[in-house]
VEXDREN-2710 file (C-alpha; in Angstrom, 1 decimal):
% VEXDREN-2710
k/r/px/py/pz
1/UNK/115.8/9.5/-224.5
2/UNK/112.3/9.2/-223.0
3/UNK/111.4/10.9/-220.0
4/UNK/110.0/8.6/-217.6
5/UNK/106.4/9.4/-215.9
6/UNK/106.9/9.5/-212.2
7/UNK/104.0/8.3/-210.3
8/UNK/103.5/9.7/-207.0
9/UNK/102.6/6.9/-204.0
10/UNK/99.2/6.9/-202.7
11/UNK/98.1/7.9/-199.5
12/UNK/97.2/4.8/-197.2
13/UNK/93.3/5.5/-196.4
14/UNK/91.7/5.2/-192.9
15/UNK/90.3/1.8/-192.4
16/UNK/86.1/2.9/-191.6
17/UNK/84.8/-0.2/-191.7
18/UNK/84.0/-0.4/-187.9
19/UNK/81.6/2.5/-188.1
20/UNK/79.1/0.0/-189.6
21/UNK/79.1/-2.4/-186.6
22/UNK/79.0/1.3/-183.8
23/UNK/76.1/2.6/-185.5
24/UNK/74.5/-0.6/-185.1
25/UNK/75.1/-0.6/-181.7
26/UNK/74.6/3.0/-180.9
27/UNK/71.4/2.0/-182.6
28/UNK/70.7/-0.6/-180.1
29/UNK/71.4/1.5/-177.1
30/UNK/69.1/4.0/-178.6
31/UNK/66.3/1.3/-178.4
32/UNK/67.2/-0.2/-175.6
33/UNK/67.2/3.1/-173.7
34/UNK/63.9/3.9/-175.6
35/UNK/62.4/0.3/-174.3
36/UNK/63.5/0.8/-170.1
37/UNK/62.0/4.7/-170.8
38/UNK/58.8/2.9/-172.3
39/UNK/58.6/0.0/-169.6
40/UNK/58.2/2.6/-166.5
41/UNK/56.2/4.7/-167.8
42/UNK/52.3/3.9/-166.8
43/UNK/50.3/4.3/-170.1
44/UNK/50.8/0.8/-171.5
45/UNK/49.3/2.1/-174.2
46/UNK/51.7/4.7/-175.6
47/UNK/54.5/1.7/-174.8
48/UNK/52.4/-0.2/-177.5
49/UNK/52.5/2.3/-180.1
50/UNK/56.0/3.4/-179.8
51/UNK/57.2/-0.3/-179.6
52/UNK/55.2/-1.2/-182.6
53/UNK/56.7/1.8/-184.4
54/UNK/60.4/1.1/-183.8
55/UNK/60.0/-3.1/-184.6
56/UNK/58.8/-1.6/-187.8
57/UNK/61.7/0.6/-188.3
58/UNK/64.3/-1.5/-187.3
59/UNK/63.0/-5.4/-188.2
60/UNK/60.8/-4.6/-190.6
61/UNK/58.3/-6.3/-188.7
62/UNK/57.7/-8.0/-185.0
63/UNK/61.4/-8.6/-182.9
64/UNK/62.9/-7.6/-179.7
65/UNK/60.4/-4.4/-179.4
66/UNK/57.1/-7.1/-179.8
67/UNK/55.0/-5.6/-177.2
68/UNK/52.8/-8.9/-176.9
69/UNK/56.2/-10.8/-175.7
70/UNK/56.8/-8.3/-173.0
71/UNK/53.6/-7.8/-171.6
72/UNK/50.4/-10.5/-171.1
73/UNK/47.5/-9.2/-173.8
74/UNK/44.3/-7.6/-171.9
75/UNK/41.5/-9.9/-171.6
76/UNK/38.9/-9.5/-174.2
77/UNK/36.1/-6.7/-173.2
78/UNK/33.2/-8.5/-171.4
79/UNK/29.5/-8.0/-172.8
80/UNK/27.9/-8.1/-169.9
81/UNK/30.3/-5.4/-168.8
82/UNK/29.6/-3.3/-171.7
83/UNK/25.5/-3.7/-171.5
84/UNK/25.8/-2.4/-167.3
85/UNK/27.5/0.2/-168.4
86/UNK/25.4/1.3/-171.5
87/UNK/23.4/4.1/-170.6
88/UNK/20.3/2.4/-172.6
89/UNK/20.5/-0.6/-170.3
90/UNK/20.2/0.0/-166.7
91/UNK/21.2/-2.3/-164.6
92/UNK/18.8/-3.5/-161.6
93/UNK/20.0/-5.5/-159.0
94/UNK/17.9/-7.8/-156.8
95/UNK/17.4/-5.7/-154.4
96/UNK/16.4/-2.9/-156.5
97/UNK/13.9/-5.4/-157.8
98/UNK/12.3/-6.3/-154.6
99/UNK/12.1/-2.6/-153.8
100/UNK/10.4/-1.8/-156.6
101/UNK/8.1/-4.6/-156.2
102/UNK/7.3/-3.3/-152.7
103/UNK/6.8/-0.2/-153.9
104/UNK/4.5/-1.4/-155.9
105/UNK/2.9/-4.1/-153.6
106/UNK/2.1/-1.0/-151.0
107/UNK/0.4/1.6/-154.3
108/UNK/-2.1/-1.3/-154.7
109/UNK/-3.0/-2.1/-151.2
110/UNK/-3.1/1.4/-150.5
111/UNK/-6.0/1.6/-153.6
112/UNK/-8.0/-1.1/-152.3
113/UNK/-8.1/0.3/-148.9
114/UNK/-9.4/3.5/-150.4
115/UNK/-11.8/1.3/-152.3
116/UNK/-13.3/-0.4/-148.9
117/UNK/-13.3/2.8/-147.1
118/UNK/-15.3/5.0/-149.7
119/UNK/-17.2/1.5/-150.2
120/UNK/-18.1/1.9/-146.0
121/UNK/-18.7/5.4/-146.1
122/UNK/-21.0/5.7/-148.8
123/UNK/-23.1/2.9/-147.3
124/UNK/-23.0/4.2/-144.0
125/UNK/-21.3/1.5/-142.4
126/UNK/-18.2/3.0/-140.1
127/UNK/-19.5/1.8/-137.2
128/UNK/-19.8/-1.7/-138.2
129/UNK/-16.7/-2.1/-141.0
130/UNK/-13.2/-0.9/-140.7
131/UNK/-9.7/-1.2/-142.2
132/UNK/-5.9/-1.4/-141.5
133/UNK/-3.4/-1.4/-143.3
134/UNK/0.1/-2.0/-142.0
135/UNK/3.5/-3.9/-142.4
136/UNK/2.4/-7.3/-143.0
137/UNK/-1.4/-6.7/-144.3
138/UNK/-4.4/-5.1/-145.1
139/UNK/-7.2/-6.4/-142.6
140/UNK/-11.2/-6.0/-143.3
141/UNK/-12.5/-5.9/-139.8
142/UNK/-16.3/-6.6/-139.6
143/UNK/-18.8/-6.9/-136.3
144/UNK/-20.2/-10.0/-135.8
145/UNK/-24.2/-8.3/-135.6
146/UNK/-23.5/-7.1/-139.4
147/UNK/-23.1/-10.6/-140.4
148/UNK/-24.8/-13.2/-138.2
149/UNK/-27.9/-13.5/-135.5
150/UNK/-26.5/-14.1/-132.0
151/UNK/-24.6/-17.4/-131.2
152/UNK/-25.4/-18.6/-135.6
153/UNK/-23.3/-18.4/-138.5
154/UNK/-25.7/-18.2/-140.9
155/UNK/-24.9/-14.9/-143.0
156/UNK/-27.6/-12.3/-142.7
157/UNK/-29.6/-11.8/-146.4
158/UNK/-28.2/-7.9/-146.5
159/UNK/-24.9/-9.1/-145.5
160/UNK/-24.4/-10.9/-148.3
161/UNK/-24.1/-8.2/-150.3
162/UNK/-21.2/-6.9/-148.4
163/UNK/-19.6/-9.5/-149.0
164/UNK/-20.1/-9.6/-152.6
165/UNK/-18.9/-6.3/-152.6
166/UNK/-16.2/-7.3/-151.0
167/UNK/-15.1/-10.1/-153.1
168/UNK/-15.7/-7.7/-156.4
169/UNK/-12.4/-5.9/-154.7
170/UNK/-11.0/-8.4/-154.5
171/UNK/-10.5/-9.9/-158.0
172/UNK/-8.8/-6.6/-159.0
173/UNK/-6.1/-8.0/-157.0
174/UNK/-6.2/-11.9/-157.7
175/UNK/-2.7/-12.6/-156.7
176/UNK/-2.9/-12.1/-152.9
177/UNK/-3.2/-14.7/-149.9
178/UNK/-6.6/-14.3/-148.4
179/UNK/-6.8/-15.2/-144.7
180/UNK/-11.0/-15.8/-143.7
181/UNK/-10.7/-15.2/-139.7
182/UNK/-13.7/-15.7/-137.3
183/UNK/-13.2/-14.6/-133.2
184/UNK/-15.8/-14.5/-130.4
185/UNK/-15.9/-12.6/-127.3
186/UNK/-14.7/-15.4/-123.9
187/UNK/-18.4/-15.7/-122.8
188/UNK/-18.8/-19.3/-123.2
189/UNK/-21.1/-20.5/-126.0
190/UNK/-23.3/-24.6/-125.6
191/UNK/-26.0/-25.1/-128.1
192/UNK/-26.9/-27.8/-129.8
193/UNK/-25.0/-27.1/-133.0
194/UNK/-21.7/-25.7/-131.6
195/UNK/-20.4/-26.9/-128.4
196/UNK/-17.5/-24.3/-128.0
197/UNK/-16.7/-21.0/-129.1
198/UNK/-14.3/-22.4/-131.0
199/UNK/-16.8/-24.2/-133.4
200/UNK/-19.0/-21.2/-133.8
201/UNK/-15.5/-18.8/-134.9
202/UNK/-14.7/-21.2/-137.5
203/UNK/-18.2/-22.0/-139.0
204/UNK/-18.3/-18.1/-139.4
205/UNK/-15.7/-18.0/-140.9
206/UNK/-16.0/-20.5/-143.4
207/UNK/-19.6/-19.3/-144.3
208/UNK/-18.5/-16.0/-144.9
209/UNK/-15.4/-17.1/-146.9
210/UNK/-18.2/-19.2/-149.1
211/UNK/-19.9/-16.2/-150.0
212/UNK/-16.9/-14.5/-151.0
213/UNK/-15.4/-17.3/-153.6
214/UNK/-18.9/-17.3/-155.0
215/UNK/-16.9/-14.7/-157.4
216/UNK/-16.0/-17.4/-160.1
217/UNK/-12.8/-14.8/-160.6
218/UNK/-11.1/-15.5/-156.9
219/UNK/-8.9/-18.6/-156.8
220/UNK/-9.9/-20.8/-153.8
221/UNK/-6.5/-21.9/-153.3
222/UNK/-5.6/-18.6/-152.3
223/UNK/-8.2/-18.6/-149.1
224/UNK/-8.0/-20.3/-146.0
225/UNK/-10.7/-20.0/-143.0
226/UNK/-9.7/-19.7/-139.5
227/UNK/-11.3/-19.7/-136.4
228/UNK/-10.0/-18.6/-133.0
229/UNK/-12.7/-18.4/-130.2
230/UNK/-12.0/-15.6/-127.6
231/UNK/-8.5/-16.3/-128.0
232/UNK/-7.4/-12.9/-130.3
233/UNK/-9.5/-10.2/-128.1
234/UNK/-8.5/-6.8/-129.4
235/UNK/-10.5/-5.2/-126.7
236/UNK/-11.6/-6.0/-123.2
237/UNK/-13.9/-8.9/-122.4
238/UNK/-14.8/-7.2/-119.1
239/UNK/-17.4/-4.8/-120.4
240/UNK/-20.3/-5.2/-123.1
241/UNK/-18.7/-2.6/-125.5
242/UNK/-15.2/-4.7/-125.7
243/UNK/-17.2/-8.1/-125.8
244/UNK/-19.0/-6.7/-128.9
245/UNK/-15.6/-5.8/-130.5
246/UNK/-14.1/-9.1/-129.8
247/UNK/-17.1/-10.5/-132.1
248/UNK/-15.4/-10.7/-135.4
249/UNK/-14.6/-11.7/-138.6
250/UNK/-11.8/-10.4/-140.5
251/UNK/-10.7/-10.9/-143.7
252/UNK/-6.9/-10.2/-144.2
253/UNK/-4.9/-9.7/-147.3
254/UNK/-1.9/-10.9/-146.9
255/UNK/1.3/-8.8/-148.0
256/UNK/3.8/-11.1/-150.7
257/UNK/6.8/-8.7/-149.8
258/UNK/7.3/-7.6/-146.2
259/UNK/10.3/-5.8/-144.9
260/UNK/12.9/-8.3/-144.1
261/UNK/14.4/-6.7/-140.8
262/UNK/10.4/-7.1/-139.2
263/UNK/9.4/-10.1/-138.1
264/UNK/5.6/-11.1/-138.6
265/UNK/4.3/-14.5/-136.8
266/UNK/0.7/-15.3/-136.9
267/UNK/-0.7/-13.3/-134.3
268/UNK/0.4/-10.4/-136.1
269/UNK/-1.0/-12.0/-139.3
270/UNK/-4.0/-12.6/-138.3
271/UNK/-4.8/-9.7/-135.4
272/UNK/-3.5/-7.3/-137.8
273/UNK/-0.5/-5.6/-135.4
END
């Protein structure tokens, strides 16, 4: 008789199959709890990295880690940003501008002035010529008996070359408003050719500013003659020595860039305060 092969019964196996679906979500948690860690922290930056790595690792590719979906993209760098910040580039504002243009404004007045005076000095003329400079000018002041005989405004033959010199100054510095200013003492004046002191203070003036644009290089335009009379004294009328002071012409270079907190009207323009 054959012996029969007994077969022993297999052991029943474990069912593992839900270790698949835990890992997965173990997984999950593992990036969500990553994502919450990422989100409040305060480098953005290291959140973009680390969220790009994992939606590699885990999608293959952009998903629930996609860092532009959870927070807004940063605005494009601006190039006017970039060129005030580059060290090659400086930026000046308007104000800086205007300041520098004062700055340099005041170097050139400041070298004419030098000019006139040396100019004066060297022709031995201090008691007749002076200069100012301040705020809102610079102001050539000249006596009357320099320039004209008594009560005329006919220019004297030698003071024509003053004011040739003058004008040769000048056109170093073409872009300047020129102010032509001619003042009398209060004594009062009636000739036959000017009825009022008024008339005589403007004739001088003009005759002396005619001289000066005689300098092809000036530009008209930029001159205007005034006259005032007695009515700008910068001395006393009551004695002869302020009388002969108040007998005037002045020729005044206007400043283009004042300081804005002073205020300047005409008397200060043209008295030179």
């Amino acid at each position: 008789m054959s012996k029969k092969t007994r077969h022993e019964p297999h052991e029943e196996h474990a069912d593992e199959s839900w270790l698949l679906p835990y890992a997965d979500l173990l997984t999950l948690l593992l990036a969500l709890f990553l994502v919450l860690y990422a989100m409040s922290a305060t480098d953005a930056r290291k959140f973009q990295e680390m969220s790009e790595a994992f939606s590699v690792a885990l999608t293959g590719g952009t998903g629930v880690l996609d860092y532009s979906k959870t927070l807004p993209s940063e605005d494009p760098p601006n190039v006017n940003d970039h060129k005030a910040s580059s060290p090659n580039v400086p930026a000046t504002t308007p104000d800086q501008r205007r300041a520098e243009l004062m700055r340099q404004e005041q170097e050139d007045l400041e070298k004419l002035k030098k000019q006139l005076d040396n100019y004066i000095k060297n022709n031995g003329l201090t008691s007749e010529l002076s200069t100012k400079l301040n705020h809102s000018q610079l102001v050539i002041t000249i006596r009357d008996n320099a320039l004209f005989p008594s009560g005329e405004a006919v220019v004297k033959p030698e003071a024509r070359k003053l004011a040739k010199a003058i004008s040769q100054m000048l056109h170093k510095f073409p872009d300047y408003e020129i102010i032509v200013s001619g003042h009398t003492d209060n004594v009062p004046i009636a000739n036959s050719r000017y009825p009022s002191n008024w008339d005589l203070s403007s004739d001088r003036a003009l005759q002396f500013m005619k001289i000066l644009l005689t300098n092809s290089a000036l530009d008209p335009k930029r001159f205007m003659p005034i006259g005032y009379g007695e009515y700008h004294p910068i001395a006393d009328n009551k004695t002869e020595a302020g009388r002969a002071k108040n007998r005037r012409v002045e020729v005044s270079i206007i400043r283009k860039y004042q300081d804005s907190t002073t205020f300047t009207n005409v008397e200060d323009v043209t008295n030179g305060n």
